[in-house]
C-alpha positions in Angstrom: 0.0 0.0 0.0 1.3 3.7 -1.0 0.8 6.1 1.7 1.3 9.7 0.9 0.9 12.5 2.9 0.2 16.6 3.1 3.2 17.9 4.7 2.0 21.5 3.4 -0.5 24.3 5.1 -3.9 23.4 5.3 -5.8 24.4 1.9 -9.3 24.9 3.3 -11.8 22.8 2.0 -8.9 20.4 0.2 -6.8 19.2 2.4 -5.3 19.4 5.5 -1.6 19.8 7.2 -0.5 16.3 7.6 -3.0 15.3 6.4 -2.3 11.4 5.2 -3.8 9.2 2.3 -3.6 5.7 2.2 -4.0 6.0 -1.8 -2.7 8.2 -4.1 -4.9 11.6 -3.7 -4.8 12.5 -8.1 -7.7 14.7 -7.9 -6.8 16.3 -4.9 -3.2 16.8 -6.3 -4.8 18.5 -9.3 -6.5 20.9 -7.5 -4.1 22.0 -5.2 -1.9 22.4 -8.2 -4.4 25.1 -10.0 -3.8 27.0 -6.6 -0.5 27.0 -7.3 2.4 24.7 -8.9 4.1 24.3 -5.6 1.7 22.0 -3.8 3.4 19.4 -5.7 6.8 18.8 -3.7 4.9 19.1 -0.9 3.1 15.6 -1.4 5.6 12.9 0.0 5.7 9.1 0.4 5.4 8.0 3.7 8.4 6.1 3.5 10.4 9.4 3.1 8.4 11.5 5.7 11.3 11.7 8.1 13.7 13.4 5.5 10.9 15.5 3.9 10.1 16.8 7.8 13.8 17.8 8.5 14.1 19.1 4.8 10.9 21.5 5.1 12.6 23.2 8.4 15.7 23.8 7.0 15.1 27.4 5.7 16.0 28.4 1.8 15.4 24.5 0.7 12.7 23.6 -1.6 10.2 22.3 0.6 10.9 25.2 2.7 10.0 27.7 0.4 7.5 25.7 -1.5 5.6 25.5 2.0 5.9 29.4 2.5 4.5 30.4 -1.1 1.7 27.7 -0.8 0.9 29.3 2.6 0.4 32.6 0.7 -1.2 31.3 -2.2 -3.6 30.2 0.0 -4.5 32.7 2.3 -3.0 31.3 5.8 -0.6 33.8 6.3 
């Protein structure tokens, strides 16, 4: 089984921070790419969650900065 899961902010009515899916979430991938193109790194196999947490609070990496544009996209600033 593929687990994936939302290590971005919470996208109100889409999906949620850390949010996990025991399946892979297409649709739900789609839309929170129209809200912007970053929402896509931050989408992460479970089996690389660790990584992907100590990646996104290292500041000027990619999840790092996808994390902080997605959060403005979005409104949750």
């Amino acid at each position: 089984m593929k687990q994936i899961a939302y290590i971005g902010p919470t996208i109100r009515g889409l999906v949620k921070k850390n949010q996990i899916f025991t399946y892979e979430p297409k649709a739900i991938m789609e839309k929170a790419g129209r809200l912007s193109m970053y929402t896509g790194y931050l989408f992460v196999r479970m089996d690389d969650i660790v990584s992907k947490r100590k990646e996104l609070r290292e500041q000027g990496t990619l999840l790092n900065i996808s994390y902080k544009i997605v959060q403005k996209e979005a409104g949750n600033v």
